[in-house]
C-alpha positions as CSV (number, residue, x, y, z in Angstrom):
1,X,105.1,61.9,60.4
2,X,106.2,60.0,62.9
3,X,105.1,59.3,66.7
4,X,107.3,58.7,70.2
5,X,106.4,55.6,72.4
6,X,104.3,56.2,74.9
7,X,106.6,54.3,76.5
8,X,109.5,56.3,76.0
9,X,110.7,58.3,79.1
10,X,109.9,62.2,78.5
11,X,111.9,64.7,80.5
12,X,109.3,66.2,83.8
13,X,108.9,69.6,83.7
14,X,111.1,71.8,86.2
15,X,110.1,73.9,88.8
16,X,111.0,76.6,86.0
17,X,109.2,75.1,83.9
18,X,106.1,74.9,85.4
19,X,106.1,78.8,86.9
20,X,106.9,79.8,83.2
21,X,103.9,77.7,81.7
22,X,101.5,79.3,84.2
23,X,102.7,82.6,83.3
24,X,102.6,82.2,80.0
25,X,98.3,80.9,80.9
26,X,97.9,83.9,82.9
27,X,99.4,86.6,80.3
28,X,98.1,85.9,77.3
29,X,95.7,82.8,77.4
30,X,93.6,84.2,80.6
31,X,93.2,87.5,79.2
32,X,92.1,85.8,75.5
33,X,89.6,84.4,77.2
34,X,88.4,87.4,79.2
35,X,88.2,89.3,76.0
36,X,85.9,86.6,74.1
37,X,83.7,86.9,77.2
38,X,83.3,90.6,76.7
39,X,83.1,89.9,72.7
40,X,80.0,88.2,73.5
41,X,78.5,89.5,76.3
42,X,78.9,93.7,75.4
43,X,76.8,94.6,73.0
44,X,78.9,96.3,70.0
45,X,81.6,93.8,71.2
46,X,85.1,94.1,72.4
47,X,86.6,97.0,70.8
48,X,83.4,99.0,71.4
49,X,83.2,98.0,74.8
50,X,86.9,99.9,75.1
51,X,85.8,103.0,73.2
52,X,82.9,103.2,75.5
53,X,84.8,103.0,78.4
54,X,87.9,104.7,77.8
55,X,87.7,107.4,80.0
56,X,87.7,105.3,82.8
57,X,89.7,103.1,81.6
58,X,92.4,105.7,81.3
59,X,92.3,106.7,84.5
60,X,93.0,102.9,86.3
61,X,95.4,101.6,84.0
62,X,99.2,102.1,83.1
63,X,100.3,104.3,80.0
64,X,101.8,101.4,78.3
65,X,98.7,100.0,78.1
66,X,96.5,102.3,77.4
67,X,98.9,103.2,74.5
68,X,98.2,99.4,73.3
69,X,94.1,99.6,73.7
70,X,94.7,103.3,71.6
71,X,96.2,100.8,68.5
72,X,93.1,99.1,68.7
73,X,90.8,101.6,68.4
74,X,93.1,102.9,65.2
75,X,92.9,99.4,63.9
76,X,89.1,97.9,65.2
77,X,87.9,96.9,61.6
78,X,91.6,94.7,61.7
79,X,90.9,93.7,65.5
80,X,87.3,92.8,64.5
81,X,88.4,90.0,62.2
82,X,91.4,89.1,63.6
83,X,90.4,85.2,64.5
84,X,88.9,84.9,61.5
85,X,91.9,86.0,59.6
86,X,94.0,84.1,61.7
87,X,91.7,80.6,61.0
88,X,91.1,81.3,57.5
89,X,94.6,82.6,55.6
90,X,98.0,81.5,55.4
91,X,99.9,84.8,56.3
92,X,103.2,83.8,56.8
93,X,104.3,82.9,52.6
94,X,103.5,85.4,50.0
95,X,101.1,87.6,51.7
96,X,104.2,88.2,54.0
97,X,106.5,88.8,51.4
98,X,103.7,91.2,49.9
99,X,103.7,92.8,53.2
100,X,107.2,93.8,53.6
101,X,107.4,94.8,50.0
102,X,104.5,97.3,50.8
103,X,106.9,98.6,53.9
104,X,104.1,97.6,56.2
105,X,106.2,95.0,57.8
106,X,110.1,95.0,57.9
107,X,112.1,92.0,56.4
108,X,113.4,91.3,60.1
109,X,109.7,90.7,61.5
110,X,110.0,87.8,59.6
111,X,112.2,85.9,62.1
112,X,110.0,86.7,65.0
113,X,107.3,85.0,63.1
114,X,109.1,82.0,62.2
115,X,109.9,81.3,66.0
116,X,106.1,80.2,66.5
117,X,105.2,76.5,65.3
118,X,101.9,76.7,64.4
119,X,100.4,78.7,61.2
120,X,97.4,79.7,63.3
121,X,100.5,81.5,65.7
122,X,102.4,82.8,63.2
123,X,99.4,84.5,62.0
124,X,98.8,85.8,65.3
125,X,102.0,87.3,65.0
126,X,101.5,88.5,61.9
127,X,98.2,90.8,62.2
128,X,99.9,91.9,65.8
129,X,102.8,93.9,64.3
130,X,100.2,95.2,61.8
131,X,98.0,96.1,64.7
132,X,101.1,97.9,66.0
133,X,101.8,100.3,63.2
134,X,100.2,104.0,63.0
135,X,99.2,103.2,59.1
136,X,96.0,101.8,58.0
137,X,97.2,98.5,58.1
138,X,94.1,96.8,57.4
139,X,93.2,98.2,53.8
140,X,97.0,97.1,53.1
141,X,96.0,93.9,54.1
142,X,93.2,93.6,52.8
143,X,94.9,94.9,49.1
144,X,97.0,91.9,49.7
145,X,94.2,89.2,50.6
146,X,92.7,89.9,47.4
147,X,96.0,88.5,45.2
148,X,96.6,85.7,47.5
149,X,95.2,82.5,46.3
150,X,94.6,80.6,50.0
151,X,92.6,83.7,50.9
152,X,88.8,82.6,50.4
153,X,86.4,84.9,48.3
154,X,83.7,84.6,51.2
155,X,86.4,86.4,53.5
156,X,87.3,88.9,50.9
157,X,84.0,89.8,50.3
158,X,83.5,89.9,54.1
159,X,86.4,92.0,54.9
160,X,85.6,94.6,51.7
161,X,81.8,94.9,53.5
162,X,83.5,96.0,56.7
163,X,82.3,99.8,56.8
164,X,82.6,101.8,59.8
165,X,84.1,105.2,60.6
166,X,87.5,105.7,61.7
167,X,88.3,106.4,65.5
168,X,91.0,109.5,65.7
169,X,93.3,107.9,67.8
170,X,96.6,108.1,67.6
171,X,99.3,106.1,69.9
172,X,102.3,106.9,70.9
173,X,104.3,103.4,72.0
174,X,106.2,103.6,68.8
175,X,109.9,103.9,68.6
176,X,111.9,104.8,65.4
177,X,115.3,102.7,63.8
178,X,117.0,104.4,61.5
179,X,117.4,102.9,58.3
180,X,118.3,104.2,54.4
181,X,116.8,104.3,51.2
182,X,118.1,100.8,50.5
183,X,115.8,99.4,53.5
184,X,113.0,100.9,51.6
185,X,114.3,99.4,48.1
186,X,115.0,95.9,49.5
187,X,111.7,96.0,50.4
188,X,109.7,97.2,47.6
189,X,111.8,94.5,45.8
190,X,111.3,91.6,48.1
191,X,108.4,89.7,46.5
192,X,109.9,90.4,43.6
193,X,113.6,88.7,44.5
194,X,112.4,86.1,46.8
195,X,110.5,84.8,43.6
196,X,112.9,85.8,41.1
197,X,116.8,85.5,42.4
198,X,118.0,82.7,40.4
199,X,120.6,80.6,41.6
200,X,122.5,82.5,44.3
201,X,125.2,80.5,45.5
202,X,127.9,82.8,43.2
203,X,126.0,85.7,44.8
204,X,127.2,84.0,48.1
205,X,130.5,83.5,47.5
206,X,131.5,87.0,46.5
207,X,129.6,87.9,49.7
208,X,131.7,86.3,51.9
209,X,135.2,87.4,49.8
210,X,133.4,91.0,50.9
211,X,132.9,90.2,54.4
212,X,129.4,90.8,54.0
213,X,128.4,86.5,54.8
214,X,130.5,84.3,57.0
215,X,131.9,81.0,55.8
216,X,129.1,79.0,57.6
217,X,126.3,81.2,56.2
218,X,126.9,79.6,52.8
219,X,125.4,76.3,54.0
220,X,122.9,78.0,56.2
221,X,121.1,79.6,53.8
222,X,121.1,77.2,50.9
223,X,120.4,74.7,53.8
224,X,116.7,73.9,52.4
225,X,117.0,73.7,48.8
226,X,114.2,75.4,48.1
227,X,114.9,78.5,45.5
228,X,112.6,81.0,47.8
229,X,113.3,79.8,51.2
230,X,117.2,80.2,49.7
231,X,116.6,84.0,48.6
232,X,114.6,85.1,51.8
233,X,117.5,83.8,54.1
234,X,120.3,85.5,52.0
235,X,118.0,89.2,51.8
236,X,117.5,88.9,55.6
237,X,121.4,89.1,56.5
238,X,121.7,92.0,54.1
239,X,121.3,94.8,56.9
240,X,123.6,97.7,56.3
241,X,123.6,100.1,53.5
242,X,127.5,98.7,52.9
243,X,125.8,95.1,52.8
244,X,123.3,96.4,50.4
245,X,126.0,98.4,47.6
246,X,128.0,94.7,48.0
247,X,124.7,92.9,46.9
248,X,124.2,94.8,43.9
249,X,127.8,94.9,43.0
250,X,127.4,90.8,43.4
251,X,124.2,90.9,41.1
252,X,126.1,93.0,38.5
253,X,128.1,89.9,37.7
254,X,125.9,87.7,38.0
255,X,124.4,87.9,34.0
256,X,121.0,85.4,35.5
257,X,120.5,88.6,38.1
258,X,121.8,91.6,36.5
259,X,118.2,93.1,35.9
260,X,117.0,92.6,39.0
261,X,120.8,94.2,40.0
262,X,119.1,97.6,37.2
263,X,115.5,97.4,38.9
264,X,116.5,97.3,42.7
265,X,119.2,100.3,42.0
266,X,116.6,102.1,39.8
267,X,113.4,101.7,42.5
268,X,112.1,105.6,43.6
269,X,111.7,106.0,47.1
270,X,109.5,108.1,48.6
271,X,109.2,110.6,52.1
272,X,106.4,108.6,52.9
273,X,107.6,105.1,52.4
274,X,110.6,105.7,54.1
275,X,108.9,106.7,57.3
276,X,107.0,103.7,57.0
277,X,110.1,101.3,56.9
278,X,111.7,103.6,59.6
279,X,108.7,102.8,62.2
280,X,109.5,100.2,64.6
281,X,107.8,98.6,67.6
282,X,108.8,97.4,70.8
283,X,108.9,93.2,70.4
284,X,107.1,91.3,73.2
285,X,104.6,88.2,73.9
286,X,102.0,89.6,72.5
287,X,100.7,93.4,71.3
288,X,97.0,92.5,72.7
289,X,95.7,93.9,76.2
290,X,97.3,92.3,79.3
291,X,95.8,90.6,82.0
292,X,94.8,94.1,84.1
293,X,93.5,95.6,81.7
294,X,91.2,93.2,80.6
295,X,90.3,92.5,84.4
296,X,89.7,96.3,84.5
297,X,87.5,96.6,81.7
298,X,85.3,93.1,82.3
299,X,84.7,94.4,86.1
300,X,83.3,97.5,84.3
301,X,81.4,96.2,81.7
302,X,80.0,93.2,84.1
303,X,79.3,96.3,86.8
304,X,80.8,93.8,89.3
305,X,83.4,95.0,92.5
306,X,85.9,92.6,93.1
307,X,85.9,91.1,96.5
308,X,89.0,92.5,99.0
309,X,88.9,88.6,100.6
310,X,88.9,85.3,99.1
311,X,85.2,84.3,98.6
312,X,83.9,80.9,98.9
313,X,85.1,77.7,97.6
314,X,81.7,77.4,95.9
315,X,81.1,81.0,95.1
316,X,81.2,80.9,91.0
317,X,80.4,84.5,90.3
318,X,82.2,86.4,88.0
319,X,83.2,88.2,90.9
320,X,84.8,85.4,92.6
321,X,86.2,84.4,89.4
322,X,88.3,87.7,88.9
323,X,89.2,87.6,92.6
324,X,90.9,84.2,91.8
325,X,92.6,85.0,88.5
326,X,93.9,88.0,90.1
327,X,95.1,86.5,93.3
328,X,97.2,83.7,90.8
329,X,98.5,86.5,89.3
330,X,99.5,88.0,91.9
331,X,101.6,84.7,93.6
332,X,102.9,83.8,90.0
333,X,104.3,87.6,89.7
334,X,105.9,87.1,93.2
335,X,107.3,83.7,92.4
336,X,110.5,81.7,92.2
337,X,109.6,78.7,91.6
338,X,106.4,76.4,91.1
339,X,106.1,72.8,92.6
340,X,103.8,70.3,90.3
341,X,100.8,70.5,93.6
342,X,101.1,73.8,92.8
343,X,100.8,74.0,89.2
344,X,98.4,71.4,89.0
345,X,96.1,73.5,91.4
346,X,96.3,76.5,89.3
347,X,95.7,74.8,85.8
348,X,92.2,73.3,87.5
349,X,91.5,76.5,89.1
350,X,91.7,77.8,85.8
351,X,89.9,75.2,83.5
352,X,87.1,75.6,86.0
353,X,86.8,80.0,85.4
354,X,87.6,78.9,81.6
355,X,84.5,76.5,81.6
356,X,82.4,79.6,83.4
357,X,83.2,82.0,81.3
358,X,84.4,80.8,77.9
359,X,80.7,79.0,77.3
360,X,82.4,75.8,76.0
361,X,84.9,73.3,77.5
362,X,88.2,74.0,75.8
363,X,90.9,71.4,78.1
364,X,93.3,71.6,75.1
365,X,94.7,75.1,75.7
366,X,96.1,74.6,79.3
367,X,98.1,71.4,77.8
368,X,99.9,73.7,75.4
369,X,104.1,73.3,76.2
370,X,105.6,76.4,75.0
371,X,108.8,76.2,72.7
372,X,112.3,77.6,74.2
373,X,112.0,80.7,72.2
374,X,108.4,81.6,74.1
375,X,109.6,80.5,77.2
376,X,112.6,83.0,76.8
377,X,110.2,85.7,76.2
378,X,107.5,84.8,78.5
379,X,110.6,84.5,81.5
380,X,111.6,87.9,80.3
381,X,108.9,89.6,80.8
382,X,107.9,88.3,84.0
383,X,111.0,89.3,84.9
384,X,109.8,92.8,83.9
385,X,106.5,92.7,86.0
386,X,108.5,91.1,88.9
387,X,110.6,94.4,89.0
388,X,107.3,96.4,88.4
389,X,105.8,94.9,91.7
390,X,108.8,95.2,94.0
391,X,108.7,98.9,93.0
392,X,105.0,99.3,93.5
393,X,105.2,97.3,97.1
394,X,108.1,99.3,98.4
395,X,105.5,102.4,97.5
396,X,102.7,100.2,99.5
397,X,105.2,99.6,102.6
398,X,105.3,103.5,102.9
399,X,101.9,104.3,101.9
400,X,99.2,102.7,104.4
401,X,96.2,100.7,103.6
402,X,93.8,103.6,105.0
403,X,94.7,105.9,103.0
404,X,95.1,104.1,99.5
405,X,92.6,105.2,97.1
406,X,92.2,108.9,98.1
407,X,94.3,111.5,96.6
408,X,97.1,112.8,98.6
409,X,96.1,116.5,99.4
410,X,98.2,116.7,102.1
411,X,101.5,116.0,100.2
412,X,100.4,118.4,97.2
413,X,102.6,121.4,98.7
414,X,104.8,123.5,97.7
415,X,108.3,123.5,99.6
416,X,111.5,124.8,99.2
417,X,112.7,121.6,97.4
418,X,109.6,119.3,96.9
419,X,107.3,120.6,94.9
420,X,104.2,118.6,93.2
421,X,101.7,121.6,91.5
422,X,97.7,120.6,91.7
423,X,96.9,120.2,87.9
424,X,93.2,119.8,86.2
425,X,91.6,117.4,85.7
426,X,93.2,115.8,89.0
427,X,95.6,112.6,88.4
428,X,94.9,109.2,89.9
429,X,97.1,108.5,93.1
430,X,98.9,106.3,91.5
431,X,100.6,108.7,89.4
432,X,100.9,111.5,91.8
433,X,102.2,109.2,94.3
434,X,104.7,107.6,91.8
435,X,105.3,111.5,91.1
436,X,106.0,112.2,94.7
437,X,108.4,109.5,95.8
438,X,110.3,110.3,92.5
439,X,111.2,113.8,93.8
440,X,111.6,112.1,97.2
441,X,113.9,109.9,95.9
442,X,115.8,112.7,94.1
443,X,116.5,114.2,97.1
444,X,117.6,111.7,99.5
445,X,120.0,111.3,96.3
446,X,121.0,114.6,96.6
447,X,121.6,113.8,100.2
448,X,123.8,111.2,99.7
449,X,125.9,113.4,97.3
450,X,126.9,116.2,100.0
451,X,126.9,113.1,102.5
452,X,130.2,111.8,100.8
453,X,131.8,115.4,102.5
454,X,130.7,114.6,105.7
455,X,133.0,114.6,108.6
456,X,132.0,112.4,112.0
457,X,132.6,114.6,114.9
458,X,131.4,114.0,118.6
459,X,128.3,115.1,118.0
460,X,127.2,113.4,115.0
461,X,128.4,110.1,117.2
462,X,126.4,111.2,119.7
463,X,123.1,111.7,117.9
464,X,124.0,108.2,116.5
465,X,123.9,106.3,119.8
466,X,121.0,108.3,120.7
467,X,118.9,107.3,118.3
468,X,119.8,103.2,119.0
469,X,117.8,103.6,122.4
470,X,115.3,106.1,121.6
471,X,112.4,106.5,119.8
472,X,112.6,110.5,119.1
473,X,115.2,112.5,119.2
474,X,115.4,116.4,118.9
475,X,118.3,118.5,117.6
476,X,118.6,122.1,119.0
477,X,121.4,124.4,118.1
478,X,121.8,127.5,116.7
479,X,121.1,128.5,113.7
480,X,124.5,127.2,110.9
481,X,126.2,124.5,113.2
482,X,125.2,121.7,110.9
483,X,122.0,120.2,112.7
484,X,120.3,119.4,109.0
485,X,123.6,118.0,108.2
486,X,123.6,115.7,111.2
487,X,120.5,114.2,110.6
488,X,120.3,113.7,107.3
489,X,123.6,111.7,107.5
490,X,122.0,109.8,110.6
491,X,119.0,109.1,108.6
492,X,120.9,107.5,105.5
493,X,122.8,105.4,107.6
494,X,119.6,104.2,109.2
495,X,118.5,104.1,105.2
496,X,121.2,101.4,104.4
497,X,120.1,99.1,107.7
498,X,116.8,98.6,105.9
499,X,114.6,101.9,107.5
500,X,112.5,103.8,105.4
501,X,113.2,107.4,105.3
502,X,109.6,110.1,104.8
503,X,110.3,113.6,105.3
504,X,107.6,115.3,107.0
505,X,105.9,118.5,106.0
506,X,102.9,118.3,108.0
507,X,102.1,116.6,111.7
508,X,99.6,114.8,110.3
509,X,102.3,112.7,107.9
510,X,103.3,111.0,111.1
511,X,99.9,109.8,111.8
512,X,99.4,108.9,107.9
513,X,102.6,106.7,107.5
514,X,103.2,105.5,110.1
515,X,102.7,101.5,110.5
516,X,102.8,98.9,113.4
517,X,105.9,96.5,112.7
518,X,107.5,98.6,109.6
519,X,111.4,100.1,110.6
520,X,110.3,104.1,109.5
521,X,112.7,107.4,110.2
522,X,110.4,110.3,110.3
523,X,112.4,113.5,109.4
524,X,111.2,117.3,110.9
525,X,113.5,119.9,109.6
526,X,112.7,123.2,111.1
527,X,109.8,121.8,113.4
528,X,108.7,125.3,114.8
529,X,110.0,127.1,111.5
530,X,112.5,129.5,110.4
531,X,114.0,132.4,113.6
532,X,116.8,133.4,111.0
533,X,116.2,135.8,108.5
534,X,117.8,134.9,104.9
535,X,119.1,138.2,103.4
536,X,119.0,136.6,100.1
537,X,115.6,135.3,100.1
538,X,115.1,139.8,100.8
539,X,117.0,140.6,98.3
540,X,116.6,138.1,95.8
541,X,120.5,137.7,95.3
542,X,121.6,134.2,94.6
């Protein structure tokens, strides 16, 4: 192995660069950390500290993620040695090819795991796609441990005294692929011809005549040399049922692969093992709890509130702590771009929290530069969050700081076309406010639907101009002549100059929303009520 100069120029980091490493700190190493912390300091330990808490828990954070902390109460006794899987196995070889032969994992996790570097990663990866599947992964794994020879018999043993009850939780973040029974017999079989395929290239060619391989995968997948690595690159582009009859057909001829040709065609399949191959998971960073929600639970366990201002420069609380890791990941959410000042002032910000709280000096894993493949992924989902917190702000803009925190009784009405119903238990604000500008949103929609028939006459320009010098204006006319019309076509041109539009039900919504400095259009339909009587509401005739 051989080492650069030290002399040799390296390429500085960009701007990008930089705002994508301190993401990558703040979403998955941060919250590592933070979860270590509660390992040690809850008694029972992480997982337990989730189950004991979960109530609350459920109630402050997103679905998404409590959907992720449900997997890990399904899979605690695999979440309970996780590091010490990940430190003591090699994963990624045969116990891999034993996984996706059990239908546990799916012959295409196997290039997600190959983008990480390191084994200890790639094991990472590893036990969190098994953490992600509804099965009892961990007795699978554990089957598997037992016939691998780099697993230790101290961590067997360990693993086989494991023995605690099984939470009933089910989650519900999984997604379903459809795939045949020659998914499910390609994979019962994979151990089998990743050991066994012998030599391939006339496998290849007829693949290609087929249109099954392309010219250049010939070279691609016989690239290495090595009589395994050769057959797990050639099974991974089979990926149709029509790819999978040409393979056999190509095996057939081959006389040095006919019987594994017999035994793939011949392999039983069954309800059960299909389903398993046919369960899929969303990919991302990382299938461990996020940054909130470990915030959310060490606030809890710790019984600390975080502070609403920015404490002291030599306040080292834990609550001073979380104020700080929350207020970076706030800026890097909001961010374009990160200067070197700046990143350097977050990576000492956060060595100093990680000295605090992880009970050990560990400068190594802020120096960490990320590949191009986790850079992609850590870029795309900031991006995500990025969209997540311009849609939660907009809410903020509308919603003032007084009255965050408290549910919304006032907006819990029923009207002839908003209606949110009062359920039990009572939801947090957040959802009932997400639920109410929804249907707010669906019907400034619908607005702008019967807008595209509207005509400008005199008076529609005339309410126009009145509005540019005054603060109120009122619309009287009788009943029919298209007042409602008028202003609701007013209000979504006003819309498209940047003005929020809240449609008041009660006077007190005007005291509510309203906010110094923000450009708001309060709309009063019917302000002293209905003088018309609707024959059809009588008669109930539509």
């Amino acid at each position: 192995m051989t080492h650069s100069s030290s002399m040799e120029a390296q390429p500085l980091p960009t701007e990008e660069d930089n705002r994508l490493q301190a993401a990558y700190l703040v979403l998955y190493t941060v919250p590592r950390a933070i979860e270590n912390f509660i390992d040690r300091e809850y008694k029972g330990g992480f997982v337990q500290a989730i189950h004991d808490y979960k109530d609350k828990l459920k109630s402050k954070i997103r679905t998404e993620e409590w959907d992720l902390l449900s997997q890990l109460l399904v899979h605690y006794r695999l979440y309970h040695f996780y590091e010490k899987i990940v430190q003591d196995t090699i994963l990624d070889k045969d116990v891999l090819a034993k996984l996706i032969s059990k239908c546990i994992l799916r012959i295409e996790d196997r290039a997600e795991i190959e983008h990480y570097p390191r084994q200890s990663d790639r094991n990472k990866c590893i036990l969190d796609l098994l953490i992600q599947r509804p099965q009892d992964s961990y007795s699978i794994l554990l089957e598997v441990l037992k016939e691998s020879p780099t697993c230790s018999t101290d961590l067997i043993a360990c693993l086989e005294g494991q023995q605690l009850s099984h939470h009933e939780v089910v989650s519900q973040s999984k997604v379903k692929t459809i795939t045949g029974y020659h998914s499910v017999r390609l994979q019962k079989n994979y151990y089998n011809l990743t050991k066994n395929l012998s030599d391939v290239r006339n496998v290849i060619d007829l693949l290609i005549s087929k249109g099954v391989l392309a010219p250049d995968d010939h070279a691609e997948i016989v690239s290495s040399g090595v009589s395994a690595e050769i057959n797990r690159k050639l099974i991974a582009k089979i990926r149709s049922e029509q790819d999978y009859l040409f393979l056999l057909e190509a095996l057939k001829v081959d006389p040095g692969n006919a019987e594994l040709a017999y035994v793939l065609e011949s392999t039983d399949v069954s309800q059960d093992e299909l389903n398993l191959v046919q369960t899929a998971t969303v990919p991302s960073l990382t299938n461990r709890p996020g940054f909130q929600t470990l915030v959310t639970l060490v606030s809890m366990v710790k019984a600390v509130q975080i502070p609403n201002t920015e404490p002291d420069s030599h306040d080292t609380s834990l609550s001073a702590d979380l104020y700080r890791l929350q207020s970076w990941y706030k800026k890097i959410i909001k961010m374009t771009s990160m200067d070197s000042h700046q990143y350097q002032q977050f990576v000492e910000t956060i060595q100093a929290i990680f000295m605090r709280i992880g009970g050990k000096e560990n400068p190594a894993v802020l120096e960490i530069r990320l590949s191009p493949v986790l850079l992609k992924q850590v870029k795309k989902i900031l991006d995500h969050l990025q969209e997540q917190d311009e849609k939660e702000t907009e809410q903020e803009e509308v919603i003032p700081r007084n009255i965050r925190g408290i549910l919304l009784d006032h907006i819990l009405m029923t009207t002839s076309n908003l209606t949110i119903k009062m359920t039990a238990p009572l939801q947090p604000l957040h959802i009932l406010c997400r639920k109410w500008f929804k249907q707010i949103k669906e019907q400034l929609e619908d607005w702008e639907k019967k807008d595209k028939m509207f005509v400008s006459t005199r008076a529609s320009n005339y309410v126009m101009e009145c509005v540019q010098d005054n603060n109120c204006v009122t619309l009287t006319a009788p009943a029919g002549v298209g007042k409602s019309f008028i202003c609701r076509h007013t209000a979504l041109v006003l819309q498209k100059k940047g003005y929020k539009i809240i449609l008041v039900y009660a006077p007190t919504d005007i005291r509510d929303y309203y906010q110094p400095g923000k450009q708001t259009v309060f709309i009063v339909d019917d302000i002293c009520g209905n003088f018309v009587t609707n024959n059809r509401l009588i008669t109930g005739n539509n």
